[in-house]
C-alpha positions as CSV (number, residue, x, y, z in Angstrom):
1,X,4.4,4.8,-27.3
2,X,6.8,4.8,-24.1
3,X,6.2,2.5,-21.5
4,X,6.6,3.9,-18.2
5,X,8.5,2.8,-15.6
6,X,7.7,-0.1,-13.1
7,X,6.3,1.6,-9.8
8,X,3.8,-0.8,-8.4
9,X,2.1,-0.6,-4.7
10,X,1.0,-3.2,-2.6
11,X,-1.2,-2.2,-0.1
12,X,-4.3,-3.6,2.0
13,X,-5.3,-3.0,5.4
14,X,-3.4,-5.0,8.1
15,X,-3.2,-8.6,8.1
16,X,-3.7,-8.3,4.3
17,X,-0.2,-10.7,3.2
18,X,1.1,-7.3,2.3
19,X,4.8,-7.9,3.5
20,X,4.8,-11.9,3.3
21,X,3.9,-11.8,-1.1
22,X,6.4,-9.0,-1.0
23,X,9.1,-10.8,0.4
24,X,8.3,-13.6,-1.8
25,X,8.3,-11.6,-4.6
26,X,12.1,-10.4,-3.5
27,X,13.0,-14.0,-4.6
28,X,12.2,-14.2,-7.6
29,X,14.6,-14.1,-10.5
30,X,12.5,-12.0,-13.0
31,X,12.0,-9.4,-10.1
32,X,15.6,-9.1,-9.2
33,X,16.4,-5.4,-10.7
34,X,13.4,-3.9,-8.8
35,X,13.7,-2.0,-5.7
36,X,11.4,-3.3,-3.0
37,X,10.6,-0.9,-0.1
38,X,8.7,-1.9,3.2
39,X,6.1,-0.8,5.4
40,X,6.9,2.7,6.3
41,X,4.4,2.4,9.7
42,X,5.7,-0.3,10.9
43,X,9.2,0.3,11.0
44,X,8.3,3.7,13.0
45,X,5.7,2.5,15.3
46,X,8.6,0.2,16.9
47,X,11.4,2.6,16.9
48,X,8.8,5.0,18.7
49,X,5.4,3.5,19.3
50,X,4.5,6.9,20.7
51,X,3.4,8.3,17.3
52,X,0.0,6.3,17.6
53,X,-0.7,9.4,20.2
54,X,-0.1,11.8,17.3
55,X,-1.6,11.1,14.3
56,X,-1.0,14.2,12.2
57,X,2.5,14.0,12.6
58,X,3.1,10.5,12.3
59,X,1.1,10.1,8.7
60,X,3.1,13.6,7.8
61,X,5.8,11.8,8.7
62,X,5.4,8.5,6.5
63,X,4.2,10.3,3.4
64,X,7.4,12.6,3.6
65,X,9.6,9.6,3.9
66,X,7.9,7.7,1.6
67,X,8.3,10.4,-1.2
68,X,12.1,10.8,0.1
69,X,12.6,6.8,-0.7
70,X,11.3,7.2,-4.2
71,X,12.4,10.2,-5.5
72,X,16.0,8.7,-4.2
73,X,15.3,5.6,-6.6
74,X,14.1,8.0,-9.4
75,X,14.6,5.6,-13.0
76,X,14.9,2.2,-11.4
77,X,11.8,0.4,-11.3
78,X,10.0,-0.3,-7.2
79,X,7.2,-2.2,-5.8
80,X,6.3,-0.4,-2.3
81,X,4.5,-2.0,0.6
82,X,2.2,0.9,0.3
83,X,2.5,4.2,-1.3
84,X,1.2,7.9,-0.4
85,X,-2.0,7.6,-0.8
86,X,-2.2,5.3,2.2
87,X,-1.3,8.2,4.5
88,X,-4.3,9.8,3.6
89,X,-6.6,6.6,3.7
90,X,-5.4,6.5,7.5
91,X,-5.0,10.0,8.3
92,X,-7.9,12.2,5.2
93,X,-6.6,15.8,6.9
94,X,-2.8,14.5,5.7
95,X,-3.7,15.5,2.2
96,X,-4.2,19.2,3.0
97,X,-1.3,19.1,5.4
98,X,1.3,18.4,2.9
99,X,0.4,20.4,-0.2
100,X,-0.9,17.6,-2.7
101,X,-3.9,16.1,-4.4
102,X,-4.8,12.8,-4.9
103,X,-4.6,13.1,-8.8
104,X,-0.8,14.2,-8.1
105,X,-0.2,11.2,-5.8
106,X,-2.0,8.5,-8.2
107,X,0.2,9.6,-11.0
108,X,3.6,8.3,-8.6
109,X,2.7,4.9,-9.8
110,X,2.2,2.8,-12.3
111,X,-0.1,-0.1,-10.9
112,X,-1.8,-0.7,-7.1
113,X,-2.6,-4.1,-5.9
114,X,-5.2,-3.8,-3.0
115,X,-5.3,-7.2,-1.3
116,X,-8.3,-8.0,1.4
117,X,-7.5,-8.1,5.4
118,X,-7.5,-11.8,6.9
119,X,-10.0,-10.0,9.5
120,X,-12.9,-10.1,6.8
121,X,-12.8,-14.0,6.8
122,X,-13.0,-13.8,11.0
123,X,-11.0,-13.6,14.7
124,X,-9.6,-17.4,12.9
125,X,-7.5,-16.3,10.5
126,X,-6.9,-12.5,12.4
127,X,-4.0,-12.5,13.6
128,X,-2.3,-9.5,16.0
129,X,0.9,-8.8,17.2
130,X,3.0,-6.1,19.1
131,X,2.3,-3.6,16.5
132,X,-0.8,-4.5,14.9
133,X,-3.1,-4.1,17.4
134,X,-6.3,-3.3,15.3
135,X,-9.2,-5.2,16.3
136,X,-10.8,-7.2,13.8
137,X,-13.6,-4.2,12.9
138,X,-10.9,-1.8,12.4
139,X,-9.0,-3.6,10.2
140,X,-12.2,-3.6,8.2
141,X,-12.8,0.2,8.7
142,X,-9.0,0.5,7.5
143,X,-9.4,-1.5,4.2
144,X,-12.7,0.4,3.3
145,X,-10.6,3.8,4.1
146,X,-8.0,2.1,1.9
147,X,-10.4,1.2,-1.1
148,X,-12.1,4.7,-1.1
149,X,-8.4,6.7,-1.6
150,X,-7.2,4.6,-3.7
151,X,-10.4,4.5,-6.0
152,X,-10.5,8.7,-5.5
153,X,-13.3,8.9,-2.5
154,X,-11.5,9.9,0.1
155,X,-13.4,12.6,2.5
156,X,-10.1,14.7,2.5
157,X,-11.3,16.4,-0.4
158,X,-10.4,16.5,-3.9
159,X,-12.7,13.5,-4.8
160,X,-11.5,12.0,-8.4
161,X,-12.0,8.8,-10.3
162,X,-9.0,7.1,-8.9
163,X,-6.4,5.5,-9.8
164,X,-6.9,3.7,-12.8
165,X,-4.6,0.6,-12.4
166,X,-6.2,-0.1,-8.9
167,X,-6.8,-3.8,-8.7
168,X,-8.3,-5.9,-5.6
169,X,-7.5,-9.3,-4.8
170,X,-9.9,-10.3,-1.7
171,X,-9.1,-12.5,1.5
172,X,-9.3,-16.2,0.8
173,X,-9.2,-19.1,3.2
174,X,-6.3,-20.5,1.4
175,X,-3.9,-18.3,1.5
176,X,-2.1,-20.0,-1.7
177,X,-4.8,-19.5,-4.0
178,X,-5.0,-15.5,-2.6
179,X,-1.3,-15.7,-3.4
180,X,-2.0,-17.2,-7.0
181,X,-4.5,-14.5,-7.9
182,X,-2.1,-11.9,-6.6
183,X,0.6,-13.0,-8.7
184,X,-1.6,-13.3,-12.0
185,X,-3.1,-9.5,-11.3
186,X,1.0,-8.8,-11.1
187,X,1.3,-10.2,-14.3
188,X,-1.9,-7.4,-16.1
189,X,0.7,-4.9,-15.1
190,X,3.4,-4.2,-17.2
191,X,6.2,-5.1,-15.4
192,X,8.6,-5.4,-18.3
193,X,9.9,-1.9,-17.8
194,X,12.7,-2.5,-15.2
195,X,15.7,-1.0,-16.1
């Protein structure tokens, strides 16, 4: 039996650790053929902040440059700081707008690690900056949106039974041992097909 390809997503609502066990995953030795790609919102909110005022066209936006990035990569293995299902988790009507289903979408990856927002452990550990400027109940309302499209329950239509490598790794206090449990959920995957 083939093994497929390596083409893992990390995603979580925002300040999940999303781009900080990413980066420290871009270190690693046994990850150094793999093709890391970052946050897609981010990068456009500062470059033009005035997308938050269109929604339909800014989730259009990421999910078409987010297929762009990995069809470019086609046969070399990627772990995404989320992947095209999280355009529809933030945006449902996205879905219909571009043409797909969320069976299509689920099959563009090989593994999805969901880890929990800091904001479910309180305003503490919460933190926001010039582009995350969720408050802490809509970081919440973003990871449930999250958890439903990824696990096929998104209100968009086309309700399935998910993806079914979609893991969860839940806010912790110490952010080490959320780390740790990360890195052994990695390690279910099989991420031995990198070349």
């Amino acid at each position: 039996m083939e093994t497929e390809m390596m083409k893992i997503v990390i995603t979580g609502a925002p300040g999940s650790g999303k781009t900080e066990f990413i980066e420290r995953l871009k270190l690693l030795p046994e990850f150094e053929d793999v093709v890391f790609f970052d946050e897609l919102a981010r990068r456009l909110l500062i470059k033009k902040p005035e997308y938050r005022a269109n929604l339909k066209e800014f989730h259009k936006r990421i999910y078409a440059e987010q297929v762009r990035r990995e069809d470019a990569v086609s046969g070399r293995p990627f772990i995404s700081d989320r992947g095209t299902i999280d355009a529809f988790a933030f945006h449902p009507e996205t879905l219909a707008f571009v043409g797909t289903t969320l069976q299509r979408e689920y099959r563009r990856y090989t593994g999805v690690i969901h880890l929990g927002s800091a904001a479910s452990l309180g305003e503490r550990y919460y933190i926001k900056d010039a582009v995350r400027l969720e408050s802490i109940s809509d970081a919440l309302e973003i990871e449930q949106a999250i958890r439903s499209a990824w696990q096929g329950n998104n209100s968009g239509g086309n309700a399935t039974g998910g993806h079914p490598r979609y893991q969860f790794v839940g806010a912790k206090l110490d952010f080490e041992e959320k780390y740790k449990e990360f890195m052994e959920t990695l390690a279910t995957f099989d991420t031995s097909q990198r070349r």
